[in-house]
C-alpha positions as a Python dict, from the first residue, in 0.01 Angstrom:
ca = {
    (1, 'X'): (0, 0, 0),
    (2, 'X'): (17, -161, 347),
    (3, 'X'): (-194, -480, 208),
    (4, 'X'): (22, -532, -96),
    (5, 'X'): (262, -538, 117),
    (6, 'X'): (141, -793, 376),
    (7, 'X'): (16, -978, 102),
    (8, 'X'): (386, -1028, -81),
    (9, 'X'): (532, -1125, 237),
    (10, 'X'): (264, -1395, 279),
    (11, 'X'): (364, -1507, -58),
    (12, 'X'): (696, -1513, -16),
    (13, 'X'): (691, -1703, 323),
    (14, 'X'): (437, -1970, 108),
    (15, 'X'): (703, -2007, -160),
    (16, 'X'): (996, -2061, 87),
    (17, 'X'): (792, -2318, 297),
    (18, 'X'): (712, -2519, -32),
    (19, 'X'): (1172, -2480, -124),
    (20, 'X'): (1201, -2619, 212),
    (21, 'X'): (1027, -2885, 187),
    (22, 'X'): (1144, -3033, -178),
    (23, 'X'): (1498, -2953, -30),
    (24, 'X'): (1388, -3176, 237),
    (25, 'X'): (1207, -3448, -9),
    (26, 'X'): (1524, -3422, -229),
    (27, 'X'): (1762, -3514, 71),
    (28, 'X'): (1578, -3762, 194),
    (29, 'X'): (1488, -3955, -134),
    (30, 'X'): (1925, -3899, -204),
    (31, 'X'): (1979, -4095, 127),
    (32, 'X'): (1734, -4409, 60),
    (33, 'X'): (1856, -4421, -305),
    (34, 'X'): (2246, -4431, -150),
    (35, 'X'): (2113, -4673, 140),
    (36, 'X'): (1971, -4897, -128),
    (37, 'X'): (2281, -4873, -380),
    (38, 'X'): (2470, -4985, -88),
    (39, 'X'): (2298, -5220, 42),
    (40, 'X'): (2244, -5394, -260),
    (41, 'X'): (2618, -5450, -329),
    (42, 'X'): (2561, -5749, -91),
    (43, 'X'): (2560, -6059, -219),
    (44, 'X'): (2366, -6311, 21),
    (45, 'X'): (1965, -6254, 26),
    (46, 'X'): (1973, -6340, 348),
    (47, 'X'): (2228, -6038, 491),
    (48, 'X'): (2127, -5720, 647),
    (49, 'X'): (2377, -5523, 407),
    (50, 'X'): (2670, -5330, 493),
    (51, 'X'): (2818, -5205, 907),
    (52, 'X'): (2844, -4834, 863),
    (53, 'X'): (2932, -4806, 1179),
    (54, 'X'): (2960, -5127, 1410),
    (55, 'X'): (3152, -5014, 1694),
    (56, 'X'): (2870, -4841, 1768),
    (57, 'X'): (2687, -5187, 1851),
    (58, 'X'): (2985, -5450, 1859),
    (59, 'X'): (3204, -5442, 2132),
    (60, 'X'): (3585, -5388, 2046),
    (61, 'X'): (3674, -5487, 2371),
    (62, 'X'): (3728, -5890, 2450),
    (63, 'X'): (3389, -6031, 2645),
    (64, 'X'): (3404, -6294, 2903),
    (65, 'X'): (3116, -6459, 2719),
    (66, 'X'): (3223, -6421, 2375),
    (67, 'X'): (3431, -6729, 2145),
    (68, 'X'): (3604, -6564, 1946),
    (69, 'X'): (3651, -6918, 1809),
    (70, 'X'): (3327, -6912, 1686),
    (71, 'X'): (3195, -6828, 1362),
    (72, 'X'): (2868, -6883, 1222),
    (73, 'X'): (2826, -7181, 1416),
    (74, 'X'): (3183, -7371, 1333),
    (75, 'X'): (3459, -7325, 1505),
    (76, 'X'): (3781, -7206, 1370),
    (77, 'X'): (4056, -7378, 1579),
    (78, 'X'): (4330, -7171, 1442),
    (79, 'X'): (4150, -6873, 1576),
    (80, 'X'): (4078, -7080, 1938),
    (81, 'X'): (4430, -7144, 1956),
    (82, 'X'): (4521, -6793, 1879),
    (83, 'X'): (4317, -6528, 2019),
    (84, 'X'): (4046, -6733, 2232),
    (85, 'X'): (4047, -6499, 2554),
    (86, 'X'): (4235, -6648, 2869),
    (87, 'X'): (4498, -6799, 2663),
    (88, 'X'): (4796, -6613, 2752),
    (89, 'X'): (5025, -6519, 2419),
    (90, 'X'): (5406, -6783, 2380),
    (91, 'X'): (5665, -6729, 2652),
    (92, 'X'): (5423, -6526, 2857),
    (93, 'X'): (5241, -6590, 3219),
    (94, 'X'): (4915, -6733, 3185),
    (95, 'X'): (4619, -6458, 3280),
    (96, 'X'): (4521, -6632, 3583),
    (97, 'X'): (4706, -6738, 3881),
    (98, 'X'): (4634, -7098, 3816),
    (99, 'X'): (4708, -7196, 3488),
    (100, 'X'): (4474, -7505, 3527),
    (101, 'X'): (4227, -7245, 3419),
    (102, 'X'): (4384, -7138, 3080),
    (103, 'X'): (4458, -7501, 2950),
    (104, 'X'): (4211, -7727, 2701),
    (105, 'X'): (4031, -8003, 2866),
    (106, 'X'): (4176, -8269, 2630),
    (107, 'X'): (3821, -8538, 2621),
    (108, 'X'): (3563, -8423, 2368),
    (109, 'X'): (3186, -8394, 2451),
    (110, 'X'): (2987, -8668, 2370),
    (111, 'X'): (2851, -8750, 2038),
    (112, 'X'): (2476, -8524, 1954),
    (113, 'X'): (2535, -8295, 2268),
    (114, 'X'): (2494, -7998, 2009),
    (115, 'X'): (2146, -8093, 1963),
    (116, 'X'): (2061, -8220, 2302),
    (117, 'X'): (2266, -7974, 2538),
    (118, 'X'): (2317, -7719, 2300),
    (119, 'X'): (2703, -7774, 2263),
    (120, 'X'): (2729, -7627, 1889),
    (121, 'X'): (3057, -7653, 1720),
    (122, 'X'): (3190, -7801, 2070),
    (123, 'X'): (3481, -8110, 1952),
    (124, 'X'): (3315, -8434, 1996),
    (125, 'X'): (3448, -8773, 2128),
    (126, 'X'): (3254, -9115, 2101),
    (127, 'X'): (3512, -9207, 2384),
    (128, 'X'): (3558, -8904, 2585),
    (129, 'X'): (3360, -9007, 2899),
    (130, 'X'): (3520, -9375, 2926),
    (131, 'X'): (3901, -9196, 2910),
    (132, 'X'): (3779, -8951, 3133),
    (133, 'X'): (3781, -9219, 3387),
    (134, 'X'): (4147, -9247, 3446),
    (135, 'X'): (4175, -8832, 3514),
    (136, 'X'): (4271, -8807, 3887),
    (137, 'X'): (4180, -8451, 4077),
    (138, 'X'): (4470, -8205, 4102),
    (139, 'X'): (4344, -8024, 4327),
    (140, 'X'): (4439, -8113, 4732),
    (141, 'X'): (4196, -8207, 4936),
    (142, 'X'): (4238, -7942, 5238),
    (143, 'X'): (4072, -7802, 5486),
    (144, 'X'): (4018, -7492, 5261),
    (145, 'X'): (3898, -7665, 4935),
    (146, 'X'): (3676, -7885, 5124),
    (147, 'X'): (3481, -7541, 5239),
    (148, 'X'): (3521, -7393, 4911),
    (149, 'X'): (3359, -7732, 4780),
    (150, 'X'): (3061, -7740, 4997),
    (151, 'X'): (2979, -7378, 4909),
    (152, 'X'): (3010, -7425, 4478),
    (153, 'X'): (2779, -7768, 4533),
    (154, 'X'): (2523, -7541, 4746),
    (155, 'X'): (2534, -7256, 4474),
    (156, 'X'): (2544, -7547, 4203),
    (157, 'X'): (2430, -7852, 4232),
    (158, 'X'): (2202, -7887, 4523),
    (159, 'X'): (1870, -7728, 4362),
    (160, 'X'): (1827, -8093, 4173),
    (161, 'X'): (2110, -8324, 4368),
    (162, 'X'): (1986, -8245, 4722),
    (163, 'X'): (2227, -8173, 4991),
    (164, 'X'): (2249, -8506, 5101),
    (165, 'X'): (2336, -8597, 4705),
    (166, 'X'): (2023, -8838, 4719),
    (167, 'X'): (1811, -8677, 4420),
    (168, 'X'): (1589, -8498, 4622),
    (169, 'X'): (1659, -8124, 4563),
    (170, 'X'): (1353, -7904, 4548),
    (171, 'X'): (1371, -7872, 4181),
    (172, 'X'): (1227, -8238, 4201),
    (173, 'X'): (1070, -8228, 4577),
    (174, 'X'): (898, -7901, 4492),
    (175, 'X'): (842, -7900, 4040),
    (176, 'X'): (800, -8229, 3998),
    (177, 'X'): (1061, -8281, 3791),
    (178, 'X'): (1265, -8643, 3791),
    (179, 'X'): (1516, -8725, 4031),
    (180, 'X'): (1868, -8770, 3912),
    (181, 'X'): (2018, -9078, 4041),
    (182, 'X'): (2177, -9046, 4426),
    (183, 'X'): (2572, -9000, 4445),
    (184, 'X'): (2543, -9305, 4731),
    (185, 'X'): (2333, -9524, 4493),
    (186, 'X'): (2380, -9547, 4133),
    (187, 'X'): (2664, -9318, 4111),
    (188, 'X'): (2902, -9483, 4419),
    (189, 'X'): (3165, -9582, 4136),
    (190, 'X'): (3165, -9304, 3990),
    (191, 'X'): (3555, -9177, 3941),
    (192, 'X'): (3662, -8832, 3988),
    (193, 'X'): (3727, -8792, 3594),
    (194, 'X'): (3389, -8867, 3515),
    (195, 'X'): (3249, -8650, 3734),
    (196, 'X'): (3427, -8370, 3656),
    (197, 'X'): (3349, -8435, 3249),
    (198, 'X'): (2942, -8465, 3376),
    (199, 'X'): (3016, -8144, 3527),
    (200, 'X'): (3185, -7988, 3222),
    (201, 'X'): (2953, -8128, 2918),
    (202, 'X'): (2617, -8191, 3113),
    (203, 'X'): (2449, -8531, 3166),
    (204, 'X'): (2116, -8699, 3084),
    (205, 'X'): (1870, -8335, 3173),
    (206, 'X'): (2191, -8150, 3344),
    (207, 'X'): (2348, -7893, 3121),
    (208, 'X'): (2668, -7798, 3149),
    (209, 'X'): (2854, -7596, 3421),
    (210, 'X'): (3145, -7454, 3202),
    (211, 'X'): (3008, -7152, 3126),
    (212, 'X'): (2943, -7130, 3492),
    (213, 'X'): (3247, -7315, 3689),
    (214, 'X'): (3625, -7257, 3629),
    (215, 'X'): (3806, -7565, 3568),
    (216, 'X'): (3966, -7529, 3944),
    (217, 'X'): (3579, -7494, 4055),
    (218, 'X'): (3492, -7809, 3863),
    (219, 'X'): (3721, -8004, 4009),
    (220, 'X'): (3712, -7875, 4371),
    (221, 'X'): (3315, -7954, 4354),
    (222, 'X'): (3428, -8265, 4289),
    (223, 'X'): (3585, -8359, 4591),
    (224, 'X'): (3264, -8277, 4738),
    (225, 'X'): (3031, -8467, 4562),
    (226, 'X'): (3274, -8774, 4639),
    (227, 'X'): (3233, -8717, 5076),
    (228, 'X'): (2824, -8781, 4913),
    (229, 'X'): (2916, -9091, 4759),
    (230, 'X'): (3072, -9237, 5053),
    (231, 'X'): (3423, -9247, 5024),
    (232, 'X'): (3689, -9153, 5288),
    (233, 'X'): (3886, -8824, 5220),
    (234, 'X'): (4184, -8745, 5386),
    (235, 'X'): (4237, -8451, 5409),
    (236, 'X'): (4597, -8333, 5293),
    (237, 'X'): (4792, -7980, 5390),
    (238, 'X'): (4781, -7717, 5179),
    (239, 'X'): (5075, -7718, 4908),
    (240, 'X'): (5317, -7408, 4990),
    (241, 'X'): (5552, -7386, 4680),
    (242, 'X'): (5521, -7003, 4574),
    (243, 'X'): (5893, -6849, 4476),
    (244, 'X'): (5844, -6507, 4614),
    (245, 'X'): (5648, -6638, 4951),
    (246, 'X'): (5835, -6707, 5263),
    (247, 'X'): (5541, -6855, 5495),
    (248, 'X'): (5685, -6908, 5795),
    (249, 'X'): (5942, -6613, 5757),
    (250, 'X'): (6300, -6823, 5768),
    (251, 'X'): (6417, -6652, 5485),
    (252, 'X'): (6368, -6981, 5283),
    (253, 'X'): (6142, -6912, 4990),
    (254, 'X'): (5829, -7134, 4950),
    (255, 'X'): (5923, -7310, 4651),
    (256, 'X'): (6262, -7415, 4845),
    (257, 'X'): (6113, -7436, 5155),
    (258, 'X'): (6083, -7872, 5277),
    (259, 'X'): (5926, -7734, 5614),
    (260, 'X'): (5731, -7427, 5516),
    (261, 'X'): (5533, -7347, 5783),
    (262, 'X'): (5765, -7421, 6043),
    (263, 'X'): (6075, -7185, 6071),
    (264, 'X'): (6395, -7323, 6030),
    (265, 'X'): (6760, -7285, 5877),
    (266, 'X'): (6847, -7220, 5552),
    (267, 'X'): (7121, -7509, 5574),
    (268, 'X'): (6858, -7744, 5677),
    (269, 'X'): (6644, -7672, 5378),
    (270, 'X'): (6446, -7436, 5604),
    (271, 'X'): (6416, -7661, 5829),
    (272, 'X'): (6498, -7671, 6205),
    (273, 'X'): (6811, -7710, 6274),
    (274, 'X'): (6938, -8115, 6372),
    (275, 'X'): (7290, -8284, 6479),
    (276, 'X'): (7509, -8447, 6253),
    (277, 'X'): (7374, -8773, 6378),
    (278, 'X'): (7035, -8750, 6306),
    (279, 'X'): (7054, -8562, 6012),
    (280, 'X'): (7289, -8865, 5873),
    (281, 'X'): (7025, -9121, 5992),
    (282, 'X'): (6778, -8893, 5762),
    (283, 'X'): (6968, -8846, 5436),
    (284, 'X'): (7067, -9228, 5482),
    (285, 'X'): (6694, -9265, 5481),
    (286, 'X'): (6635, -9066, 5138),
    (287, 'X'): (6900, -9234, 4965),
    (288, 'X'): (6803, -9533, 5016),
    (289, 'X'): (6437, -9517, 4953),
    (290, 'X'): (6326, -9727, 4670),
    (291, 'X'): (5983, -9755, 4510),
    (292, 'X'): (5873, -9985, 4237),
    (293, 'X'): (5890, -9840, 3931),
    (294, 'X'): (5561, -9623, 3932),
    (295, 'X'): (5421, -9715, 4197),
    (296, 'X'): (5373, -9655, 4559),
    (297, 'X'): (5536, -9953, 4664),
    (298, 'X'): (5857, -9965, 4901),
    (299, 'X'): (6153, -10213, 4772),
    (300, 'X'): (6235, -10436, 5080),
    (301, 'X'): (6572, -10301, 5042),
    (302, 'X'): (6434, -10001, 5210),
    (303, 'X'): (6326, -10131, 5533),
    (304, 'X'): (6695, -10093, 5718),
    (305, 'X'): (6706, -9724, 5605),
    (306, 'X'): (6331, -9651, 5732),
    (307, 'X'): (6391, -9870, 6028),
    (308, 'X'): (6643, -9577, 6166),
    (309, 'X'): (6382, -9288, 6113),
    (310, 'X'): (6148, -9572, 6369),
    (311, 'X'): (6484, -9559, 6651),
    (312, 'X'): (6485, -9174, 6624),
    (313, 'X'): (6116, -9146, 6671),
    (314, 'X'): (6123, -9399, 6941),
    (315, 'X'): (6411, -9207, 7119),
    (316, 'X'): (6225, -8845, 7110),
    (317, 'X'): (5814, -8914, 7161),
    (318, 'X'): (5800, -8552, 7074),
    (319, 'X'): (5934, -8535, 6766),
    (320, 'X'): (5731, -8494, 6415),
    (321, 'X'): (5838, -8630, 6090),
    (322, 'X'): (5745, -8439, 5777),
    (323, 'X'): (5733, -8676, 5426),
    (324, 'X'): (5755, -8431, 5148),
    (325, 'X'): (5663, -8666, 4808),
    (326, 'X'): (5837, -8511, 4507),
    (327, 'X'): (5860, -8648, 4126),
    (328, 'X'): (6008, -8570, 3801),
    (329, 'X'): (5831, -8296, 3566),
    (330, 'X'): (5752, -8668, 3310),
    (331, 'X'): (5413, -8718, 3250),
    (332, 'X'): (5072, -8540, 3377),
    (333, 'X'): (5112, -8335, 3635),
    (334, 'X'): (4778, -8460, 3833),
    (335, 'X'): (4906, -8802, 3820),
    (336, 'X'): (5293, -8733, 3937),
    (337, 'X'): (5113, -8517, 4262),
    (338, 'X'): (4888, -8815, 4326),
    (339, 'X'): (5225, -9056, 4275),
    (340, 'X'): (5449, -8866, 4528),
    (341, 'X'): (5148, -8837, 4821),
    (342, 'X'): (5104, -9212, 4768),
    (343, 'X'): (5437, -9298, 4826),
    (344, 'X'): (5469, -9065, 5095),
    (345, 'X'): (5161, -9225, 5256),
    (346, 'X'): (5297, -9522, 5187),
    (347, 'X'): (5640, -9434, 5423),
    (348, 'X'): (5385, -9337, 5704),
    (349, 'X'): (5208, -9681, 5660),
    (350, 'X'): (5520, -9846, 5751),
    (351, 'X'): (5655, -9634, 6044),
    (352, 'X'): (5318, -9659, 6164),
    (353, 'X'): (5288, -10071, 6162),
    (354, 'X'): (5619, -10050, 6323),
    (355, 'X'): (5507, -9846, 6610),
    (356, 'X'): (5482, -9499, 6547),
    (357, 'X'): (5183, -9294, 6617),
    (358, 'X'): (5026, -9193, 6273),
    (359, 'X'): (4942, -8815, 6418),
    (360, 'X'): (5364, -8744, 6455),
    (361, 'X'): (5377, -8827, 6088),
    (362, 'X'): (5254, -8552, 5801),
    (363, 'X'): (5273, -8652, 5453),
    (364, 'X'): (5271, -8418, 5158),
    (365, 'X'): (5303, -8437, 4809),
    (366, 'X'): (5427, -8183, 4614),
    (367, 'X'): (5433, -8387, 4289),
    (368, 'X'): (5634, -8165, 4067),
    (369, 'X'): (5607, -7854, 4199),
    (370, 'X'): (5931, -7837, 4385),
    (371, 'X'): (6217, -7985, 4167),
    (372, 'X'): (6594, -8014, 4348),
    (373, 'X'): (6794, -7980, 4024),
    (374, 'X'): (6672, -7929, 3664),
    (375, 'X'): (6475, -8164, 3504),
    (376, 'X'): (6679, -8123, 3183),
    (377, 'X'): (6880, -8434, 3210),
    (378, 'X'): (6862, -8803, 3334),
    (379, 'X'): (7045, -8759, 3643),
    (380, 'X'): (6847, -8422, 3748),
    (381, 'X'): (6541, -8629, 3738),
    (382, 'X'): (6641, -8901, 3876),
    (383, 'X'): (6744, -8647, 4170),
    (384, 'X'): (6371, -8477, 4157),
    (385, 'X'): (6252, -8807, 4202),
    (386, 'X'): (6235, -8835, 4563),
    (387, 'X'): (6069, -8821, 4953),
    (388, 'X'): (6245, -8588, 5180),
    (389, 'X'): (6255, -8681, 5558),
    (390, 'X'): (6229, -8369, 5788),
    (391, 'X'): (6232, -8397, 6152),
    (392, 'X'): (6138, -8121, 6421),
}
């Protein structure tokens, strides 16, 4: 009795092994069959079939690194102008504190750079580097950016360009690889545009640095790469025209602010304070400042004006002039900053053939940045378009 027993139990377990596993053969063979029905509603050979669930391995979040941009290799400039991440959405702030950063670079790469530099789908432009030529640097040449300069070219740039910018880095001292050509020699002429667009696309064996650099990087790196090919920097004061700053804490914001790192009135502009007779000797000396019509050069009819700023600087040794360039909101914005520190420089040139000391003098140009009136009519830029003299 006790073996029959054990011996239908054994049978029994047998029997529900073998249901078990068919169950197990049935579900599995039900999967692959549905797998296969599915994945063979797919069209192109060359697909892996149907997502069933891609946010498991696609990112719904938006990646640095990603162009959204970008499909299958071509780019879909609807999309770029849409959605490409750092653009900031119609009426809104841009997503970085310098908009520089958020804005197309407006020359193409050159012609085959997909193949060479691996630049797929990037626009192309057979005359991108030649216009490139004529882009001038917005970014001021201080004390600060020439630091900040030195340090991107020593992360950057001086592996293959050498610190000296002579070619001699110790990819080529040290892996044999060929020199590039030195910033002093065959690169002396080089213009700030161009550099920047070598920077940006790549050159002969360089790749490019725009994954790597931020436009504001790219063009601060440039300033440095110019002290290697020689030419003479000055450098210029840090621009101070931030609405809800107050540097020097006269309760003149920033952006209002003609003297902003030296306390003064809000009457005078922020300003110090002056008498009635100087300050008349100095708005005589505004209005009748005349430049030729863009450029940097001072009318002759100017001369009486600037020749009364000379008598007050004459009369007090210890006073210092502040030139504060400012221009309309017409045209590029790198080219009206350049414009209004020219023709500020170009009032300290004068003062300073007529006998003033050139370190009582501080140019500035603010370009744009700090419009009197609106810019909305004739008159309001004709107002804008102006150098403010500020004595202290």
């Amino acid at each position: 009795m006790l073996k029959s027993k054990k011996k239908n139990i054994k049978l029994l377990n047998k029997l529900i092994m073998n249901r078990k596993f068919k169950t197990i053969n049935i579900f599995t063979l039900s999967i692959l069959a549905l797998g296969g029905t599915m994945s063979s509603c797919v069209g192109d050979s060359n697909s892996p079939g149907l997502e069933y669930m891609p946010d498991m391995y696609r990112s719904p979040a938006v990646e640095a690194y990603v162009d959204y941009g970008q499909i299958l290799g071509k780019y879909n400039l609807d999309i770029v102008a849409a959605y490409k991440p750092g653009l900031a959405p119609a009426g809104t702030i841009p997503t970085t504190s310098n908009a520089m950063n958020d804005l197309p670079y407006e020359h193409g790469a050159p012609i085959g750079f997909d193949k060479s530099h691996g630049l797929y789908g990037m626009p192309v432009d057979s005359t991108g580097y030649a216009d490139a030529a004529g882009d001038l640097n917005p970014i001021a040449y201080t004390e600060k950016t020439k630091k900040e300069a030195k340090v991107i070219y020593q992360n950057f740039c001086i592996h293959c360009h050498g610190e000296k910018g002579d070619g001699q880095g110790t990819v080529v001292t040290n892996g044999g690889f060929p020199p590039p050509p030195a910033y002093g020699g065959a690169l002396k002429d080089l213009s700030a545009g161009q550099i920047f667009y070598s920077v940006t696309y790549g050159k002969g064996l360089m790749g490019s640095h725009a994954s790597q650099l931020t436009k504001e990087e790219r063009w601060k790196v440039v300033h440095h790469v110019e002290e290697l090919q020689g030419k003479v920097k000055e450098v210029e004061v840090e621009l101070l025209f931030d609405a809800n700053t107050d540097t020097d804490g006269d309760h003149v914001m920033d952006n209002m602010d003609e003297c902003p790192t030296v306390a003064g009135s809000i009457d005078n502009h922020g300003c110090p304070a002056v008498s009635e007779a100087v300050a008349a000797v100095l708005e005589g000396a505004i209005r009748g400042l005349v430049f030729t019509t863009g450029s940097a050069t001072i009318n002759p009819s100017s001369f009486k004006s600037l020749n009364g700023i000379r008598d007050l600087m004459q009369q007090d040794s210890t006073a210092t002039l502040i030139l504060n360039g400012h221009t309309d909101n017409v045209g590029n914005a790198a080219s009206n900053q350049t414009l209004s520190l020219l023709r500020a420089k170009s009032v300290r040139d004068y003062l300073v053939t007529n006998g003033i000391d050139s370190k009582r003098i501080n140019p500035i140009g603010y370009g744009q940045t700090k419009p009197k009136v609106s810019n909305d009519t004739e008159e309001g830029k004709l107002a804008n378009r102006r150098v403010e003299f500020r004595l202290y």
